[in-house]
C-alpha positions in Angstrom: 4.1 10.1 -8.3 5.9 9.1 -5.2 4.7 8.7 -1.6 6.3 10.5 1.3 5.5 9.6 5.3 4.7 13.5 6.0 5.0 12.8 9.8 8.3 10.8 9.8 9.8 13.0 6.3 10.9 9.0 5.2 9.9 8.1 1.6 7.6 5.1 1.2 8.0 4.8 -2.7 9.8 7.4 -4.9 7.8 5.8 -7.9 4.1 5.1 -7.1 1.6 3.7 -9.7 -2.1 4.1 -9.4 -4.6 1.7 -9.9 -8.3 3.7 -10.4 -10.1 1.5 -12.9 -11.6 -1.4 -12.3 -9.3 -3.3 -14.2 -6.1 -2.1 -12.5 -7.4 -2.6 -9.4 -8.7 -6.0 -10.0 -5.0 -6.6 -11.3 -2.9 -5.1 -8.9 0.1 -6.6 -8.6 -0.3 -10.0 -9.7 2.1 -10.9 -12.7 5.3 -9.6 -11.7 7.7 -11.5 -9.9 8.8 -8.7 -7.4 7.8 -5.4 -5.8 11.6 -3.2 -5.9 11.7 -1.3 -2.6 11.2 2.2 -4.1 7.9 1.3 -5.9 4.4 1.0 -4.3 1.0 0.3 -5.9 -2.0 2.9 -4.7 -5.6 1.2 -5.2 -8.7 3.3 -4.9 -11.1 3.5 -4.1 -9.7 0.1 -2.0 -10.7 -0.8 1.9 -9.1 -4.4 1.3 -6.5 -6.0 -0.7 -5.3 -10.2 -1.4 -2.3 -11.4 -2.3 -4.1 -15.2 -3.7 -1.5 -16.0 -7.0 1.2 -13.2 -5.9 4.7 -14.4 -5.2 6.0 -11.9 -2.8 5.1 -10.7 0.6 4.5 -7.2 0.8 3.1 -4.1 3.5 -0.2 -3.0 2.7 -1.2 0.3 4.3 -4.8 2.0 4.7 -5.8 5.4 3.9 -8.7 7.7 5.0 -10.2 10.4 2.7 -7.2 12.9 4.3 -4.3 10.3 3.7 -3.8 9.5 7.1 -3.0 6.1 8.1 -6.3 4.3 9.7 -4.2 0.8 9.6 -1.8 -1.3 7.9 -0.9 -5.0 7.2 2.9 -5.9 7.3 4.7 -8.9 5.6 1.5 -9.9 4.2 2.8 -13.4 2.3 1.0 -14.7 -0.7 -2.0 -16.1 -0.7 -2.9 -14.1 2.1 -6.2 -11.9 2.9 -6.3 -8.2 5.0 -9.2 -7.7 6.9 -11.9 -4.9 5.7 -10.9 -1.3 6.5 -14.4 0.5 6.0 -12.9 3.7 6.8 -10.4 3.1 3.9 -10.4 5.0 1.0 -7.2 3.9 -0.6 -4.5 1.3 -0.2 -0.8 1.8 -0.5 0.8 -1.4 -1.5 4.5 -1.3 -0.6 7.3 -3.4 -0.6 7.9 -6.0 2.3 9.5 -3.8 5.3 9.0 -0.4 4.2 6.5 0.1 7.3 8.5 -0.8 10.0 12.0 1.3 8.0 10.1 4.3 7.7 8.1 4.7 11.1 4.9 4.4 9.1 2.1 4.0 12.5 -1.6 4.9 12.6 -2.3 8.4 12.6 0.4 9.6 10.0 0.0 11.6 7.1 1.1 9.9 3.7 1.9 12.6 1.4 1.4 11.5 -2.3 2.2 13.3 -6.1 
């Protein structure tokens, strides 16, 4: 899968893994040393994420039920909580930056597959 700003036509992550069990959710991203700029994590169901024992910032972005951007957290550093998005009903974890480099604001459509 890969995730494409529908609003802005800018990529977000041409390889995008998806974490739907309660097991991959729990485990996220901890464990790996980096998140490459073309890769991003999706969590759901999700309407907050951590970064407690990561060791990379990274941009966390919130989607509604239509994959429209409700919020995001940028350069959130390790050991480092987002607030509660009810609204959320997934979470794109991206690499560090990729928010502000693709235009990525509240409102726009995330297209993902």
């Amino acid at each position: 899968m890969r995730a494409v700003n529908r609003t802005t036509g800018r990529i977000l992550a041409g390889k995008v893994l998806l974490a739907e069990t309660l097991w991959s959710r729990m485990r996220g991203l901890l464990g790996r040393d980096a998140l490459p700029q073309a890769e991003g994590l999706l969590i759901r169901p999700c309407c907050g994420v951590h970064t407690f024992f990561m060791k990379f910032p990274i941009d966390v972005v919130f989607l509604d039920g239509g994959n429209r951007v409700i919020a995001a957290a940028v350069n959130l550093k390790p050991y480092r909580m987002t607030r509660i998005v009810r609204a959320s009903r997934s979470v794109l974890e991206l690499a560090a930056g990729t928010v502000d480099a693709s235009g990525t604001r509240t409102g726009n459509e995330v297209i993902i597959g």
